[in-house]
N, C-alpha and C positions, 0 to 999 in steps of 0.2 A: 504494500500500500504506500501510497506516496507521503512525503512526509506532510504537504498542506491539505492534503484529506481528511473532512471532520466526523467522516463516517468515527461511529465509536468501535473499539476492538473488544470483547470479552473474551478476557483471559479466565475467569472462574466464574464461577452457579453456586451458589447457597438457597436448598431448597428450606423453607423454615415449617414447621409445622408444632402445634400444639400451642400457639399464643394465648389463646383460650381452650385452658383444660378440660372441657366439656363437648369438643367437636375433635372428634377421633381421625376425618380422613388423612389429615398431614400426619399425625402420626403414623399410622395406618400406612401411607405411602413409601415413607422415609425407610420403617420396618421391611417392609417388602422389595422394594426397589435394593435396601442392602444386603435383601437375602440371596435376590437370584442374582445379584451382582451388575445391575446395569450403571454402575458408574464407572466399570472398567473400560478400560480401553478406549476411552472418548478425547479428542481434540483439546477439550475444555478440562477443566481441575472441577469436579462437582462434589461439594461438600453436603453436609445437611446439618441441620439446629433441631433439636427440639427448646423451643423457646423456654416453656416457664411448664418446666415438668414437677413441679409441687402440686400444679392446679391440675395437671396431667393425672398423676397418682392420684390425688383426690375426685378427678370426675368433676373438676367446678370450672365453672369459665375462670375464675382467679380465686386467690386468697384475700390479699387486700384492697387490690385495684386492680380496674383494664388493664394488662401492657401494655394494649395498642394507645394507649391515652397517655404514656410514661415516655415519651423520650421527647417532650419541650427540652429546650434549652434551659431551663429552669429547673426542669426536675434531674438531667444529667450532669448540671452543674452543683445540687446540692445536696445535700447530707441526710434527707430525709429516708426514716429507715425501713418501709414498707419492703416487702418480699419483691412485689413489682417492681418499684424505684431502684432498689437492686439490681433487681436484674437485668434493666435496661440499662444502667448503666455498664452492666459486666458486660451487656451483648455490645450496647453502643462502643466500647473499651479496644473488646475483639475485633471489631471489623476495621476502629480508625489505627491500629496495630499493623495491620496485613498489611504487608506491602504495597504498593502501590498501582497494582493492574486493578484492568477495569475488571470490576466486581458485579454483578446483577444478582439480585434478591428476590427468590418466588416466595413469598408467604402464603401458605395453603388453608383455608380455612371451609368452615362447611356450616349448613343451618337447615333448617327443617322448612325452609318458605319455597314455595314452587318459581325458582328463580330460574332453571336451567343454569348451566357453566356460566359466572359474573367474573369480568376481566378488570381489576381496577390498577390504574398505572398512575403514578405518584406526580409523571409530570407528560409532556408531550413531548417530549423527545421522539424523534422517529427510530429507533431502537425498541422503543417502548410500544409505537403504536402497530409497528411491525411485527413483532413477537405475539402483540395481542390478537394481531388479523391471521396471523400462523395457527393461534390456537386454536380459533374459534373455527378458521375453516377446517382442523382436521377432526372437530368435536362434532359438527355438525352432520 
């Protein structure tokens, strides 16, 4: 690729699952997918999270708070000692840690409402909205 090319390159995948301990498919997926082994041998580095496995173990959406509500700039900057606050910190931690390739984030979650396959991307980036028209047309 050229070097003034603003195409984005992914060098790694973090599949995350369990945010909310009470929707089993990311877990579910994460287990599976490392059973028969399809992270081998791929192009890309694909890791996996299980996010906030206290609320996992207990069957609850959380202990204290949303995680998905926990990573303001406020709440990874301060001392607050909630289970969640924690651990977005540790996850927020982990990631600005890695190295420096480009990273992409699937967070897997699931709910009982007849929504079919929901694709939501954090920004518009065309990476983002590309990988979303991928999904959808091979779910479909």
């Amino acid at each position: 690729m050229m070097k003034d090319d603003k195409r984005q390159i992914i060098e790694k995948v973090t599949i995350i699952g369990g945010t909310h301990g009470n929707e089993y498919i990311g877990p579910y997926f994460i287990g599976k997918a490392e059973q028969v082994g399809v992270y081998q041998d791929n192009a890309l580095e694909v890791a996996t999270l299980l996010a906030n496995p206290q609320a996992f173990v207990q069957a609850r959406r959380f202990i204290d708070q949303d995680l998905n509500r926990s990573f303001s700039p406020r709440i990874l900057s301060g001392t607050q000692d909630s289970y969640e606050y924690q651990r977005a910190r540790e996850i927020a931690r982990h990631f600005s840690q890695n190295d420096t390739a480009q990273h992409f984030l699937v967070d897997l979650h699931s709910t009982t409402a007849n929504m079919g396959i929901t694709l939501i991307a954090s920004n518009n980036e065309p990476l983002n909205l590309h990988t979303g028209a991928y999904v959808q047309k091979k779910t479909s």
